[in-house]
C-alpha positions in Angstrom: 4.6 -8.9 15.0 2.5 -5.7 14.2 -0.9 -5.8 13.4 -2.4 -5.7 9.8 -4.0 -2.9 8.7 -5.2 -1.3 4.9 -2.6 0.7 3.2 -5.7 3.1 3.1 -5.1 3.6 6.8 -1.2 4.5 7.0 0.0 8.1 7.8 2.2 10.2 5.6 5.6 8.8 5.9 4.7 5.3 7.4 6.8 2.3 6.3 5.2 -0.7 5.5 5.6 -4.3 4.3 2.7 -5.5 1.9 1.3 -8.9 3.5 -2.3 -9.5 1.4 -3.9 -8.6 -1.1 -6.8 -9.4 -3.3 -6.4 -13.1 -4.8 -8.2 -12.7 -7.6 -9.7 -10.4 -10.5 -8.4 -7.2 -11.9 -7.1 -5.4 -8.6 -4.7 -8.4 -8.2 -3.8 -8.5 -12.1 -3.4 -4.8 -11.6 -1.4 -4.3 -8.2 1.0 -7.1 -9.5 1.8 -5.5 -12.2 2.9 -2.8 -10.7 5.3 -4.7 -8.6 3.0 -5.0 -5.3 3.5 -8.7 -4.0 3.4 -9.5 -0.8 6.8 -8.8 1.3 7.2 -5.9 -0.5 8.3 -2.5 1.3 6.6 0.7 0.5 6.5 4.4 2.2 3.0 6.1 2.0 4.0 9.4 0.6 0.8 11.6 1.0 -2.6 11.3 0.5 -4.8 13.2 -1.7 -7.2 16.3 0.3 -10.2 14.4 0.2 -8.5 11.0 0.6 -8.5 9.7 -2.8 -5.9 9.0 -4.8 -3.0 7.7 -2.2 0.6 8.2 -3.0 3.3 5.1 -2.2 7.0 4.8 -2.9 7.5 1.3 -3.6 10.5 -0.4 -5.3 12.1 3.6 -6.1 9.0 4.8 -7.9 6.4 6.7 -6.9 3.1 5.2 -7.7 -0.5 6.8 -7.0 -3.5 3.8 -5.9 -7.4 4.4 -6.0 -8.2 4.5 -2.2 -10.8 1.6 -3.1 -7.5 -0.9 -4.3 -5.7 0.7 -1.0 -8.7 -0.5 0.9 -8.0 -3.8 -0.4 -4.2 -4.5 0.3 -3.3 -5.6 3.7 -0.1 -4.0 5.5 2.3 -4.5 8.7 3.4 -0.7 9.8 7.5 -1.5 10.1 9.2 -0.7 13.3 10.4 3.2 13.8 14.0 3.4 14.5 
């Protein structure tokens, strides 16, 4: 098993599987909404210049996250090929 790190941390083009994220209050009202539950696969598409907003592909849509809710969801990097 990899080791977690924040979504925030990911390089262009990494494939991770969501594991944790925030429990409570409007981040986790928010993230679930837009479909991130933990076990979910995403693809960090690119990140903005100065590193705010991030870019994912998750569940074949593109969707753009404040680096402070990135900071908050918990990842394991999936094995390369």
């Amino acid at each position: 098993m990899n080791a977690l790190s924040k979504l925030s941390e990911l390089s262009a083009g990494t494939s991770a599987v969501v594991r944790e994220f925030p429990k409570q209050g409007s981040a986790f009202l928010r993230l679930r909404e837009m479909g991130l539950m933990p076990g979910t696969a995403l693809t960090l598409i690119r990140t903005a210049p100065l590193g705010d907003p991030i870019e994912v592909k998750v569940r074949g849509y593109n969707l753009t996250l404040r680096k402070s809710e990135a900071e908050q969801i918990l990842v394991e990097a999936s094995a390369k090929a």
